[in-house]
C-alpha positions, 0 to 999 in steps of 0.5 A: 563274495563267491570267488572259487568256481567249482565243477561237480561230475556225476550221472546221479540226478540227486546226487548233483542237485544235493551237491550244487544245492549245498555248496552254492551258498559259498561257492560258484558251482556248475555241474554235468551229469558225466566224464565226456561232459567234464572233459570238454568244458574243463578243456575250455573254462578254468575250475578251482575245485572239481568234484567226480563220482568214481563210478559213471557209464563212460570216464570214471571219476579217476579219468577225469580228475587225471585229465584236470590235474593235467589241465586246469592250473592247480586245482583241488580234486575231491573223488566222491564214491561208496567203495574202493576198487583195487585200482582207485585205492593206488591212485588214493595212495600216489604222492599227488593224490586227489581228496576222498570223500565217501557216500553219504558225504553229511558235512564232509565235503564242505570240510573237505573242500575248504581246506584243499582251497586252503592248502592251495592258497598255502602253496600258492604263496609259498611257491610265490615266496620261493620264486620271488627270492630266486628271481633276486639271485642276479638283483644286484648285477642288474642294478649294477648295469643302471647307469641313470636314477630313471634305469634304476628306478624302472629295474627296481619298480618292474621286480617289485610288482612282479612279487605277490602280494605287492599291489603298486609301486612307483619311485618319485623325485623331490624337488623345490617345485614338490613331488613328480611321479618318476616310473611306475604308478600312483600309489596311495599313502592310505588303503589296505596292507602296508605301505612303505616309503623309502629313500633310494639317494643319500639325499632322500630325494628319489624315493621308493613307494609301495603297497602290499598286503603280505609281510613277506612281500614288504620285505622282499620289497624293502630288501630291494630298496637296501640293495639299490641304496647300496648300487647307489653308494648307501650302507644302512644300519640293519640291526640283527636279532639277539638271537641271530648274533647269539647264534653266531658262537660263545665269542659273541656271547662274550661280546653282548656280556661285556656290553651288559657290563659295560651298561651296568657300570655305565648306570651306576658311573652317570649316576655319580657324575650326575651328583658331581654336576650338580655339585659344580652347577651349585658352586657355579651358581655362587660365581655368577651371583658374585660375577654380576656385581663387578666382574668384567663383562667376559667372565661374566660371558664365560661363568654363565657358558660354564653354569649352561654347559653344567645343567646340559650335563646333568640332563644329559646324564640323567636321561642316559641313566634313565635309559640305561636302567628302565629304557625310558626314551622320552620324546617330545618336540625339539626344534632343529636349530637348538638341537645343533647348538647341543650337539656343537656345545656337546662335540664341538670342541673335540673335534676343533682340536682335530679339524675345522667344523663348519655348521651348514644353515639351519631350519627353525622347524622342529622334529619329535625325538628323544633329545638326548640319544638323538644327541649322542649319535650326532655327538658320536658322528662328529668325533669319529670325523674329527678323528678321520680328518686329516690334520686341518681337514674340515668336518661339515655338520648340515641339516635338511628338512623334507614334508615327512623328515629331517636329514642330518649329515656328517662329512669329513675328509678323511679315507672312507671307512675301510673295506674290511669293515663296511658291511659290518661297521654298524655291528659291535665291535666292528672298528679297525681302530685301537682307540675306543671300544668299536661300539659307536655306531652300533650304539647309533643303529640301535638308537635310530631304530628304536627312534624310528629313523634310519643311519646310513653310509656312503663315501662321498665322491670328492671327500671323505665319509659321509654318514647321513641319520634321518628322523621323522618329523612326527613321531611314529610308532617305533619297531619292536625290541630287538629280540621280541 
């Protein structure tokens, strides 16, 4: 399809036959034969490209390409001529100064004219790039402003579709009645560039949707969804490059060696524990056998608790050895219901020693996941509430299932996560407590990521933290490595 519209100015009869004949086979091309000519119909009609012989009987070719660069909104100037007078070459040598193409121009000013359109449409995007990060400087006091989901909502959606490369956006709301378009328009699941969908509520119910066709502007647009979950209380996980933290300092480096370390002990320790359950399985295996030959029914019950309990272990370990040594996640269909009474076996008495847990109703769908990290980050959720919560404060652990994913969220009653660290407490290290190593939610981020689901935060109005993991119920691909 011919898109650029080019103007060819010469008194030369030939010479705009040839030019026309030549460029018309890519190229929208009209042509006059002087400068009074040219200035006139670029006074009323938009050009992409304008080509002028330097030499003519009224405007020179100089005059004319001044009046377009003055004119026409940043068109691609060629000036065609057999010779250079004094005046011409300054004007060649200027900051802004037009192409040159000399007589005879054999294949020059197709080369010529294809790579000014394309440094055009390089500038284009990069001014586009610029602009769109500076018109975000006062994003977030405008979100700060919204005082309902639909205000939020039209903020969001009116900025986005002002960024280029965008080509729709609207924001939706689930409900048990299905999907109702909030603000903007329709935007399809299938077409060209990307798509994303993303939640703007800890609920997952009012979501974000658009279309592009440029990675800066599907970042710049999930960049605003993040900055909404924030005005609405959500602090996601957004796991950093390797490089970006190794460029912090030798402090940091220290930091990723101790967690490299600890990996490799890890490996090694999961391999012996491994060994030991199994041992424990076997001996366990024996009481059952004497067990069901006359033991009463409640040791019976609790043998055959402790033999489920042992091979829950030595899977658990194996698959973290597994992972730790080769970074083979195994993913397969678990339902939700089973993947809970996990987690409780796994979890559930730590956090009884410290506060009730109470286990909202569960679905019996399944989701795709790899069982074991999943089980960890869910593991490690509960215990960090259980350590939050007041004595006799209650943990709640619910699950919520939607068309395209599944929610879990952990609540407590304890303070929040403490200001000092909320930016940061999906990083390493980031804890503002002497117990344990400060890794566990930065453990958690990485796994979600590499699950391909999302870990946020926020403080729940009338209790304590609430942390909230989404997991897709169909696999999809996941992101790259960190680092790659």
């Amino acid at each position: 399809m011919k898109t650029a519209r080019i103007l060819v100015v010469d008194d030369d009869d030939h010479v705009r036959e040839a030019l026309v004949d030549e460029l018309s086979e890519s190229y929208r091309v009209e042509a006059v034969a002087s400068g009074t000519e040219a200035i006139d119909v670029l006074a009323h009609r938009q050009y992409d490209v304008v080509i002028s012989d330097l030499k003519m009987p009224d405007l020179d070719g100089l005059e004319v390409l001044e009046f377009a660069r003055k004119h026409q909104r940043d068109v691609v100037r060629v000036l065609l001529t057999g010779y250079l007078d004094e005046r011409a070459h300054r004007a060649l040598m200027t900051p802004d100064a037009p192409y040159k193409v000399g007589k005879p121009w054999h294949d020059e000013i197709e080369v010529v004219v294809r790579r000014g359109l394309e440094q055009r449409e390089l500038a284009r995007r990069l001014f586009a790039s610029v602009e769109d990060a500076l018109s975000l400087n006062n994003f977030d006091e405008e979100l700060a402003s919204t005082r309902t989901p639909l205000e939020l909502s039209e903020s969001i959606v009116r900025r986005a579709l002002t960024v280029e490369g965008v080509i729709g956006c609207s924001t939706i709301v689930r409900t048990d009645a299905g999907e109702q378009l909030f603000t903007g328009g329709s935007v399809s699941k299938t077409g060209p560039g990307w798509y994303v969908d993303l939640p703007l509520d800890i609920e997952g119910d009012l979501r974000l949707r658009a279309r592009g066709v440029t990675d800066s502007a599907r970042q710049l647009v999930q960049y605003m969804a993040h900055r909404a979950q924030r005005a609405c209380g959500i602090l996601e996980a957004r796991v950093s490059s390797v490089s970006s933290v190794v460029g912090a300092g030798g402090a940091r480096t220290n930091q990723l060696m101790r967690q490299a370390t600890v990996g490799a002990l890890s490996s090694s320790l999961l391999h012996d524990l491994a060994s030991t359950m199994q041992a424990l399985s076997a001996a366990l295996n024996e009481i059952t056998l004497h067990a069901e030959t006359g033991a009463s029914p409640e040791l019976a019950e609790a043998v055959a608790d402790a033999n489920a309990a042992g091979d829950e272990a030595v899977q658990l370990f194996v698959q973290m050895r597994k992972f730790i040594r080769d970074g083979d996640v195994t993913i397969k269909p678990v339902r939700v219901d089973r993947l809970v009474e996990r987690v409780v076996k796994l979890a559930g008495g730590y956090v009884r020693e410290r506060a009730q847990l109470r286990v909202g109703e569960l679905p019996t769908v399944e989701m795709v996941v790899g069982e074991s990290l999943f089980l960890q980050v869910l593991a490690n959720l509960l215990r960090n509430a259980a350590n939050a919560s007041p004595k006799h404060g209650v943990v709640d652990l619910k699950a919520k299932v939607t068309d395209d994913e599944i929610m879990f969220s952990v609540v407590d009653d304890g303070p929040g996560v403490a200001k000092e660290i909320a930016s940061t407490m999906f990083e390493p290290f980031a804890s503002t407590s002497h117990e344990g190593t400060g890794l566990g939610l930065a453990i958690s981020a990485y796994v979600m990521q590499m699950l391909g689901g999302t870990i946020s935060y926020r403080k729940d109005p009338d209790r304590g933290a609430c942390f909230t993991v989404c997991v897709p119920r169909t696999a999809r691909p996941a992101p790259p490595p960190i680092g790659d």
